[in-house]
N, C-alpha and C positions, 0 to 999 in steps of 0.2 A: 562113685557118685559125689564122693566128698569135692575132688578139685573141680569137678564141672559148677558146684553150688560155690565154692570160692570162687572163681571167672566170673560168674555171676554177678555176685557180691558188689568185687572190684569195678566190673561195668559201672553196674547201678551207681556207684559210688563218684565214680569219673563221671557220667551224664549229670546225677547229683552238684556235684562243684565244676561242669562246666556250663549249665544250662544258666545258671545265673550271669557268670560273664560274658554267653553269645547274645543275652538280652541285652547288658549295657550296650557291649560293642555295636547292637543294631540300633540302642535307639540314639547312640552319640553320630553315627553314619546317617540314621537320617534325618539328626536334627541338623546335620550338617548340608545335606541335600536341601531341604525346606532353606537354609538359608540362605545358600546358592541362588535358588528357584527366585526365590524375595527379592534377590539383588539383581539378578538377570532383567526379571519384568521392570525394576526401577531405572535399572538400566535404557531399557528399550522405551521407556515411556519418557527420559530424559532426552534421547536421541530424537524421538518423537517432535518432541516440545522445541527442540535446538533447529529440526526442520522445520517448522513449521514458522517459526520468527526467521529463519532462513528465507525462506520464498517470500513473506512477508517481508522483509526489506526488502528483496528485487521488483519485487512488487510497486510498492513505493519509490520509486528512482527518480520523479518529476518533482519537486519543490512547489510550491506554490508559493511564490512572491508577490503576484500583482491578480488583478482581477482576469485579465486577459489569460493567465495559467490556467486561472481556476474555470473560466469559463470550458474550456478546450479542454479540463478533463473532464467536468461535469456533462458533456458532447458527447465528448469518446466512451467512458467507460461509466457514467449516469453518477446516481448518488453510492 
C-alpha cells in the first residue's frame, strides 16, 4: 500500500504545481483572443467607414458651378 499512497502523493503534487500554470496560460490565450476580437471589429467598422465615404464620393461626381447644375440636380435627385 505504501507505493500506491506515494503515486498518489506525486500526482497530487504535479496537479498542485501545474494547475497554477494552466491558469496563467489560459488566461494570457485569452486575453490574447479578446484582443484579436477588439481589433477585428475595429477593423471591420474602419472598412465600413472607408465604404461608405467610397460611394459617397461616386455619388457626388456632378460639381455644382452655375445655377443651371444645381437646378438639374435639385430635378433629378431633389434636396
Amino acid at each position: 500500500m505504501f507505493i500506491f499512497g506515494k503515486i498518489k502523493t506525486y500526482i497530487i503534487a504535479a496537479l498542485t504545481v501545474a494547475l497554477p500554470i494552466i491558469y496563467l496560460i489560459g488566461r494570457v490565450k485569452g486575453h490574447a483572443a479578446e484582443k484579436n476580437k477588439v481589433l477585428k471589429d475595429d477593423l471591420q467598422a474602419q472598412k465600413k467607414t472607408t465604404q461608405f465615404y467610397k460611394k459617397m464620393a461616386e455619388h457626388e461626381t456632378d460639381d455644382i458651378n452655375d445655377r443651371a447644375s444645381l437646378t438639374d440636380r435639385l430635378r433629378g435627385n431633389g434636396l
